[in-house]
C-alpha positions as CSV (number, residue, x, y, z in Angstrom):
1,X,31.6,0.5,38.8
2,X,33.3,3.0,41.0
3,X,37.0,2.9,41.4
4,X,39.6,4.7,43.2
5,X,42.2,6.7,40.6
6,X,44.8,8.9,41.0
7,X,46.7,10.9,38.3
8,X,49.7,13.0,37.8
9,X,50.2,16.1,35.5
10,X,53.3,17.8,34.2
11,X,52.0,21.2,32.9
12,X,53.9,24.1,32.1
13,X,56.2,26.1,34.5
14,X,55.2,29.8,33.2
15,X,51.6,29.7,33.4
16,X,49.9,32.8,35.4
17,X,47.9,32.2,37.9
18,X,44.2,32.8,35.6
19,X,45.7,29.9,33.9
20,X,46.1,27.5,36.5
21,X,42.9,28.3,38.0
22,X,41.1,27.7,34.9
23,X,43.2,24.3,34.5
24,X,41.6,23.5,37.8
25,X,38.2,23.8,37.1
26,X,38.7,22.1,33.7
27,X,39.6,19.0,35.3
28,X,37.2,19.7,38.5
29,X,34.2,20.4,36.2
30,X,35.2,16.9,34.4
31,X,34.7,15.0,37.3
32,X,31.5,16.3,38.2
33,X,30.1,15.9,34.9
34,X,31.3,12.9,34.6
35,X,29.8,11.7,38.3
36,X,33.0,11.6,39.7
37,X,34.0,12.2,43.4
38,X,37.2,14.7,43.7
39,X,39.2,13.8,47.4
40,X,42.4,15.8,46.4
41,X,43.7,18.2,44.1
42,X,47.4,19.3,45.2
43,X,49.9,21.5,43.2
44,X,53.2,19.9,44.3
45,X,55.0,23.3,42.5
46,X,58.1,23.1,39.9
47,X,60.4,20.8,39.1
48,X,63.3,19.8,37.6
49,X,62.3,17.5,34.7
50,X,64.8,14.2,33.9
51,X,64.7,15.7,30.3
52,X,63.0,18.7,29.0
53,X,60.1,18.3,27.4
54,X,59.1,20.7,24.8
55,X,62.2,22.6,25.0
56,X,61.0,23.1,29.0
57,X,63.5,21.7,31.5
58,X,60.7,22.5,34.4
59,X,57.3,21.4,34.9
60,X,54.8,22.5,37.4
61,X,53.4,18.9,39.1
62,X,49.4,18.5,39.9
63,X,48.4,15.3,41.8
64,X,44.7,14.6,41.4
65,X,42.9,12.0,43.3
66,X,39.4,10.7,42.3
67,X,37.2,8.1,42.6
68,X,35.2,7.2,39.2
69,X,34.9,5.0,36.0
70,X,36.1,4.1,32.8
71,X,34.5,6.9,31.1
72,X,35.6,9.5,33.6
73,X,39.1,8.4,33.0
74,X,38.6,8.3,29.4
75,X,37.3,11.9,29.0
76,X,39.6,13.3,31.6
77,X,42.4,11.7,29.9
78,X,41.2,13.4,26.6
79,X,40.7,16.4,27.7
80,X,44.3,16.7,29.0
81,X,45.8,15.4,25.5
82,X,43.7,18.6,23.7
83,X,45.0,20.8,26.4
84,X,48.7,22.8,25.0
85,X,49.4,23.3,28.4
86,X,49.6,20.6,29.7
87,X,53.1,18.5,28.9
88,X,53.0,14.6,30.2
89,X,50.0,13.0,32.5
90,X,49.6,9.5,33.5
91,X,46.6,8.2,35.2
92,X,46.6,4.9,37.6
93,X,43.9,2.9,39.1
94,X,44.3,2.7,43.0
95,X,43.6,-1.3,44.1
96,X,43.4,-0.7,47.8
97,X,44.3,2.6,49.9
98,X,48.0,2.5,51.5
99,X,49.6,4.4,53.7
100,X,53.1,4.9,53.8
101,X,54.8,2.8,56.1
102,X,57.3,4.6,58.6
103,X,60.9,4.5,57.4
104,X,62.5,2.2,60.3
105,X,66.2,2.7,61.3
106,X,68.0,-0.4,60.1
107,X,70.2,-1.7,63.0
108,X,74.1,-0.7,63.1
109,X,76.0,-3.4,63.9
110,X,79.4,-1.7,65.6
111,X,82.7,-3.5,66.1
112,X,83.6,-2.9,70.0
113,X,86.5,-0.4,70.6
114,X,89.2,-2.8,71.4
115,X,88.9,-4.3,68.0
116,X,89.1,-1.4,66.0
117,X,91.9,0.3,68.2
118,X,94.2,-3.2,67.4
């Protein structure tokens, strides 16, 4: 059975460029393999990290968003525990699509003039 996933890397903040393309392919040749359907595959760049992690208080962020099954997850997930590079992932089954609501302007409520001034 199909399902939507999405997962989130942490991999290291010096890697050269060769590096991070082969990282991509790795985990885009997994999902073909595998019969899996790549929608997105975004670098969102370096961070700060809450805590370092291997001595490494930066992490370079990779959002990854797929649709396929167990076994896809399974051998993805794999793969990226072999990898050195790589530092933290965590992979999460999508129920139903969202968007992300607007962010409405809660209402002010102001004390008329002649009130405050007194």
């Amino acid at each position: 059975m199909v399902r939507k996933y999405e997962t989130v890397m942490i991999v290291q903040p010096d890697l050269g460029d060769d590096e991070l393309k082969g990282l991509n392919t790795k985990v885009t040749d997994i999902i073909a393999t595998m019969k899996g359907d790549l929608h997105r595959l975004e670098d969102w760049g370096v961070r700060k990290l809450a805590y370092p992690i291997n001595k490494n208080p930066r992490g370079r962020y990779y959002y990854i968003r797929f649709d396929g099954d167990a076994a896809l997850i399974a051998e993805l997930e794999r793969r990226l525990r072999l990898d050195d590079k790589v530092l933290r992932y965590q992979s999460v089954k999508i129920e139903k699509e969202v968007a992300a609501p607007a962010a409405k302007a809660a209402p002010v409520e102001t004390a008329p003039a002649a009130e405050a001034a007194e």
